[in-house]
C-alpha positions as CSV (number, residue, x, y, z in Angstrom):
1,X,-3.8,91.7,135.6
2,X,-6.3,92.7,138.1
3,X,-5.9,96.0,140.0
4,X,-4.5,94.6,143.2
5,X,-1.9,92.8,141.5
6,X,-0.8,96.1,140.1
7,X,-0.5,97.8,142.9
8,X,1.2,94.8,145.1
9,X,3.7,95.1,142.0
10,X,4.0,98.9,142.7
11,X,5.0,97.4,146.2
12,X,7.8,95.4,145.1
13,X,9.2,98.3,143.2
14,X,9.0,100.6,146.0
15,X,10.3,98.2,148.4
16,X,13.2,97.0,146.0
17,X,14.3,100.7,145.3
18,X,14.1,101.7,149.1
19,X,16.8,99.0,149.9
20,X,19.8,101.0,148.1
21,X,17.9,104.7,148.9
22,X,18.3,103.6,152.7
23,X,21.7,101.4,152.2
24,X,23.4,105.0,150.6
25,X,21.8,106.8,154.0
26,X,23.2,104.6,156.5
27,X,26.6,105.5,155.4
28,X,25.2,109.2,157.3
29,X,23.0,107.7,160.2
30,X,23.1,104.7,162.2
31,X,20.0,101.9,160.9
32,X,18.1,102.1,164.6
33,X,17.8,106.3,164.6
34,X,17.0,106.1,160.5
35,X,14.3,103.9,161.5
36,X,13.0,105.5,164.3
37,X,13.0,108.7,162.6
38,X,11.1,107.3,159.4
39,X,8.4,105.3,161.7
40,X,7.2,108.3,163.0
41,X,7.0,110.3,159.8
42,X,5.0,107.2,158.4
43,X,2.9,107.3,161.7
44,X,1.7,110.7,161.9
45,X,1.1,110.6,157.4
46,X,-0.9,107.0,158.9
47,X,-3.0,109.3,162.0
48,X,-4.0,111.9,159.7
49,X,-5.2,109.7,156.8
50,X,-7.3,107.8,159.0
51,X,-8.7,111.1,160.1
52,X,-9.2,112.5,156.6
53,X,-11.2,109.0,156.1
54,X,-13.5,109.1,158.6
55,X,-14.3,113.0,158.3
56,X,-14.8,112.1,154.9
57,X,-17.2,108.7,155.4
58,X,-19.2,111.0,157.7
59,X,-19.9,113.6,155.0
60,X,-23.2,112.4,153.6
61,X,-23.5,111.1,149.8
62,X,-19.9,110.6,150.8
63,X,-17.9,107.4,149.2
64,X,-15.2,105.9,150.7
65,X,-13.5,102.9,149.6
66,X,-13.4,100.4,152.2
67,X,-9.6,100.3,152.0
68,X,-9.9,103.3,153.6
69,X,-12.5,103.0,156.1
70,X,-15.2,101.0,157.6
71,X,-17.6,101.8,160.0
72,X,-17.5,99.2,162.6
73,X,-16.7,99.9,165.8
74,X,-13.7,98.8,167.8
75,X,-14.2,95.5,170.5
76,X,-12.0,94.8,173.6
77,X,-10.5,92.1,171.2
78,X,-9.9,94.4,168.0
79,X,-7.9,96.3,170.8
80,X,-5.8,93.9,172.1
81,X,-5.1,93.1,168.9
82,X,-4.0,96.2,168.0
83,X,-1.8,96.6,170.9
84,X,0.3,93.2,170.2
85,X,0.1,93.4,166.4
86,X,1.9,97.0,167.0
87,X,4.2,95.9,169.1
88,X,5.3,92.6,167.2
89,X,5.0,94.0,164.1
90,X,6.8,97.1,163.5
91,X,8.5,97.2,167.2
92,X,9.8,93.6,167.1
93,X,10.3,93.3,163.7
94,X,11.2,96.8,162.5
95,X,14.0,96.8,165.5
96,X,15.2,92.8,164.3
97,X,15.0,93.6,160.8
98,X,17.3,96.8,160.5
99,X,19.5,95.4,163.2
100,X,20.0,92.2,161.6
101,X,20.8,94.0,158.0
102,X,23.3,95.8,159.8
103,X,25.0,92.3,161.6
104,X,25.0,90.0,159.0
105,X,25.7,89.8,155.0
106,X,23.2,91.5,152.5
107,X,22.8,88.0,150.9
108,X,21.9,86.5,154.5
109,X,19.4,88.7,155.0
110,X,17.7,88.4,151.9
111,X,18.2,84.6,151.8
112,X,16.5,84.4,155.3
113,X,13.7,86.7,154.0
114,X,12.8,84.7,150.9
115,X,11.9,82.0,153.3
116,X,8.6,84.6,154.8
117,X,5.7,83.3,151.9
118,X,6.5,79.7,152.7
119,X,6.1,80.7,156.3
120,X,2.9,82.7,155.7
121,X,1.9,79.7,153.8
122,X,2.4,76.8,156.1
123,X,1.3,78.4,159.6
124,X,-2.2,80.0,157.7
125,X,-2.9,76.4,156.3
126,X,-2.1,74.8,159.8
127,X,-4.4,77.2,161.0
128,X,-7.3,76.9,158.4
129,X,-7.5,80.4,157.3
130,X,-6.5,79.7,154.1
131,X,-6.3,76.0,151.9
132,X,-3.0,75.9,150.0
133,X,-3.1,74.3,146.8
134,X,-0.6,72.2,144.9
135,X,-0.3,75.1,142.8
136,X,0.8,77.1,145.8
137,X,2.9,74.8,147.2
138,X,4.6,74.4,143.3
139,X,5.0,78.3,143.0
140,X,6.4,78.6,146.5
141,X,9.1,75.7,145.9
142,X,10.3,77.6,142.3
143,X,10.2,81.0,144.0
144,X,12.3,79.3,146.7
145,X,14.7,78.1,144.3
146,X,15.1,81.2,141.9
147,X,16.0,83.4,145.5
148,X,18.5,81.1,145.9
149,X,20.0,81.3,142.8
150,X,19.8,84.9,142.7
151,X,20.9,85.6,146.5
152,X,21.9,81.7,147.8
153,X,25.4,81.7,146.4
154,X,27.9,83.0,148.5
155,X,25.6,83.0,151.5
156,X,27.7,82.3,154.6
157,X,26.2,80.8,158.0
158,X,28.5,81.0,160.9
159,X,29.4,82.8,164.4
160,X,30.6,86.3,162.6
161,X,27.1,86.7,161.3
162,X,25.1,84.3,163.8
163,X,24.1,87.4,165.7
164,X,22.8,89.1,162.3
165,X,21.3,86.1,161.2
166,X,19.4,85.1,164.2
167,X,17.9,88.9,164.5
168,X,16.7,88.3,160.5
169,X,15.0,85.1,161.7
170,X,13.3,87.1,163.9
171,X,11.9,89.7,161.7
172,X,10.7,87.0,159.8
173,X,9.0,85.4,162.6
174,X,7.6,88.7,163.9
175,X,6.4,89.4,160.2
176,X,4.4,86.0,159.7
177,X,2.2,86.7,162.6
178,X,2.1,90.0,162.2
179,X,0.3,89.5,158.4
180,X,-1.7,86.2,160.1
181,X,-2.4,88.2,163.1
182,X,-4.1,90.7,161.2
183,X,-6.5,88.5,159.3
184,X,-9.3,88.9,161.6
185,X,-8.9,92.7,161.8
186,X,-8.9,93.5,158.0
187,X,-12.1,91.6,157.8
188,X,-13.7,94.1,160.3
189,X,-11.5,97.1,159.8
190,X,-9.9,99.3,157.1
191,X,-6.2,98.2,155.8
192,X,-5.0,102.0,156.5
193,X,-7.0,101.9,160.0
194,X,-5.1,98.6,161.2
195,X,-2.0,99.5,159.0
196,X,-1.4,103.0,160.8
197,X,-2.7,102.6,164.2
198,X,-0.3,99.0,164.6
199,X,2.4,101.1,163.2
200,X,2.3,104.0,165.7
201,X,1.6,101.9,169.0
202,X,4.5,100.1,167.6
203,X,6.3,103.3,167.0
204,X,6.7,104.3,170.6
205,X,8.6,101.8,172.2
206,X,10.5,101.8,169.1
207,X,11.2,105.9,169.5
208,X,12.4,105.0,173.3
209,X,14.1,102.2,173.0
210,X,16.3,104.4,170.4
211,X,16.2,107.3,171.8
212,X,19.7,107.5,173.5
213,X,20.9,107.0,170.1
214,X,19.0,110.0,168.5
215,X,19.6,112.1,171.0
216,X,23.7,111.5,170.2
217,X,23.4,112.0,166.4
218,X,24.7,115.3,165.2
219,X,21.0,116.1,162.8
220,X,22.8,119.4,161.7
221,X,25.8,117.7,159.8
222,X,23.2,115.3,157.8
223,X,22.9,116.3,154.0
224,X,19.7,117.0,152.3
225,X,19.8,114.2,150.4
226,X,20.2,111.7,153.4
227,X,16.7,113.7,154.6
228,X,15.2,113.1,151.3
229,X,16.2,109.7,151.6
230,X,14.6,109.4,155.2
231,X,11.2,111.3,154.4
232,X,10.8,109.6,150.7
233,X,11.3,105.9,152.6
234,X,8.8,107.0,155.3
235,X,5.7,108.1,153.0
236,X,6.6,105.4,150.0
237,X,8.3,102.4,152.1
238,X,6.4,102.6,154.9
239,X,2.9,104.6,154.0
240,X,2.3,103.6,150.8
241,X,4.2,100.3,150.2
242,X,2.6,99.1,153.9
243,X,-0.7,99.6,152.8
244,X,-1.4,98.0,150.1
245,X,0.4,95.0,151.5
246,X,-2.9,94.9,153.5
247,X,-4.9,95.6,150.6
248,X,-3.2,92.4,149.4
249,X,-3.7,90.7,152.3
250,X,-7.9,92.0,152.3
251,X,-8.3,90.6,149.0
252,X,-6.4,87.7,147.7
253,X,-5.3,86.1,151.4
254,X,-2.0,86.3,153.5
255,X,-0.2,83.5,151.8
256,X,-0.8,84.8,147.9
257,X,0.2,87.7,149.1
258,X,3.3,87.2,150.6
259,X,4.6,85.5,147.4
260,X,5.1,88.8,145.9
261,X,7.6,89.3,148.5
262,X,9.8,87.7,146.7
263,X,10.0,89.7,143.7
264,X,11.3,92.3,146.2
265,X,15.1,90.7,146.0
266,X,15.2,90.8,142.4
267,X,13.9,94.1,142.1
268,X,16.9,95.4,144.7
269,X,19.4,93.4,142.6
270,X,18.3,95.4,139.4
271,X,18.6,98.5,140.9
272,X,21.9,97.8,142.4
273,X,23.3,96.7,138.9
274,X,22.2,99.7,137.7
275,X,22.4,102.4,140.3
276,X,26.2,100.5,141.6
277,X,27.8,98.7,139.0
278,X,26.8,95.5,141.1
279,X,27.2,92.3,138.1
280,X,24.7,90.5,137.1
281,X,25.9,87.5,136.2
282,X,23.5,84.2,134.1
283,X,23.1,82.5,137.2
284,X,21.1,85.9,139.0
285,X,19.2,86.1,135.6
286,X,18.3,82.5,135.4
287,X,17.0,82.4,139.4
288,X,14.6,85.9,138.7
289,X,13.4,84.3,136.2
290,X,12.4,81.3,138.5
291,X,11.3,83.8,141.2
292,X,8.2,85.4,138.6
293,X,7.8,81.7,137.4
294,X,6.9,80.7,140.7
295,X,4.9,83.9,142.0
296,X,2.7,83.3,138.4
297,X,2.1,79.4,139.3
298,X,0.4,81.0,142.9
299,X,-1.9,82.7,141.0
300,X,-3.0,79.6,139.0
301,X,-6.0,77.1,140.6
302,X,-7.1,78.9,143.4
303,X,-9.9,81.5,143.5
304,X,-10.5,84.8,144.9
305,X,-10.5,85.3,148.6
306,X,-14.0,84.5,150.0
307,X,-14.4,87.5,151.9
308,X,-17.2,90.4,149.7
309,X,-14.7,93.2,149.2
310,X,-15.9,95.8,146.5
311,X,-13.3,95.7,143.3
């Protein structure tokens, strides 16, 4: 296993986990303050690092990797760029994620999510960044399949959850060209320069759209372990989890990336088992095991992304 599938495995775990850490903290805080409170954590970690990086690349003899920084300089497109990527994609889908989680049924939601690599998939082949291959198409179908089998059954589409439903639609939307969008920029710029400035121009419509809500939370009654919760999700979640998505997305492309998404469901459904007593029953077992099947068979027939990053 090469180093980047490591750490987009690291990813899954951290993103898997994080669903019952913040699912045990809601029970304390509303979703949309949570949220706000943990994008702004992640922002300022995000503002600082990319300071510490460039103080750093401008020490001579210096070396920084370029997942960290890169030297080029920043165009009237690379801003406009940043601008809508933050806004669409941790505003828009940040805001329509938590909110739809909080609408609809946990196995809509993650249904609805598994679609996301097929998405990433099918609009970055329709726009010629990146040539899918049977094998691609193969693994996405079987991944497909296994997240139905793990999350499909008892899935329920109708006007109680249409709301919640709709809103995870969205998310997904908002994340697919989000990742696309960001194709050009990673070429050009650091995965923790595009990563954390997206995330705090996103983070400040987020913070005042939200912001009637904070403002009516009683903070002094939260325990300590609903603020671990909060700051742990923040650095690992959102930080670290977020940034080697990019990393993902630098090296091996958008769409093999994405397909490691959906190991995230049955890393959450472990945990639950585990951490809640939640069954797990042959028919969960048998559509995991479909799920890895089918993120394996994406890594088969294709090579390395063309784009000279150092290893």
């Amino acid at each position: 296993m090469r180093r980047i599938d490591a750490l987009l495995v690291l990813m899954v775990l951290i993103w898997g986990v994080n669903y019952s850490v913040i699912k045990h903290a809601f029970a304390e805080v509303p979703p949309q303050p949570f949220n706000a409170l943990r994008i702004t954590i992640a922002s300022a970690v995000f503002l600082w690092a990319i300071r510490y990086a460039r103080r750093r690349a401008a020490v001579k003899d210096s070396a920084v990797s370029r997942a960290f920084f890169t030297p080029e300089t920043l165009t009237t497109r690379d801003r406009i760029d940043l601008v809508w990527l933050g806004f669409v994609g941790h505003f828009a889908y940040q805001y329509c994620f938590v909110g739809g989680v909080d609408r609809t049924s946990v196995s809509n939601a993650a249904l609805i999510i598994g679609a996301t690599p097929v998405g990433v998939a099918v609009i970055s082949s329709i726009l010629g960044h990146e040539r899918i291959t049977p094998f691609h198409w193969l693994g996405a179908a079987v991944s497909i399949t296994g997240l139905y089998f793990v999350v499909g059954h008892g899935a329920q589409f109708g006007s109680r959850t249409f709301s919640g439903d709709l809103m995870i639609m969205t998310s997904v939307a908002c994340w697919v060209a989000y990742t696309l969008g960001a194709g050009r920029l990673i070429t050009r710029h650091s995965p923790l320069f595009v990563t954390g400035t997206t995330m705090a121009i996103g983070g400040v419509p987020y913070v005042l759209a939200t912001l009637p809500q904070i403002l009516r939370m009683d903070w002094a009654s939260v325990s300590g372990w609903t603020w671990l919760s909060l700051v742990l999700s923040a650095l690992l979640a959102l930080n670290v989890a977020y940034l080697i998505w990019y990393m993902g997305v630098q090296k091996i492309g958008a769409a093999r990336t994405s397909m490691f998404s959906n190991l995230v469901p049955i890393v959450a459904m472990g945990v639950a088992a585990l951490w809640l007593g939640e069954p797990l029953g042959r028919t969960k077992i048998l559509g995991a095991l479909a799920v890895l099947t089918g993120v394996a068979l994406t890594r088969l027939g294709k090579k390395p992304s063309a784009v000279p990053i150092e290893e």
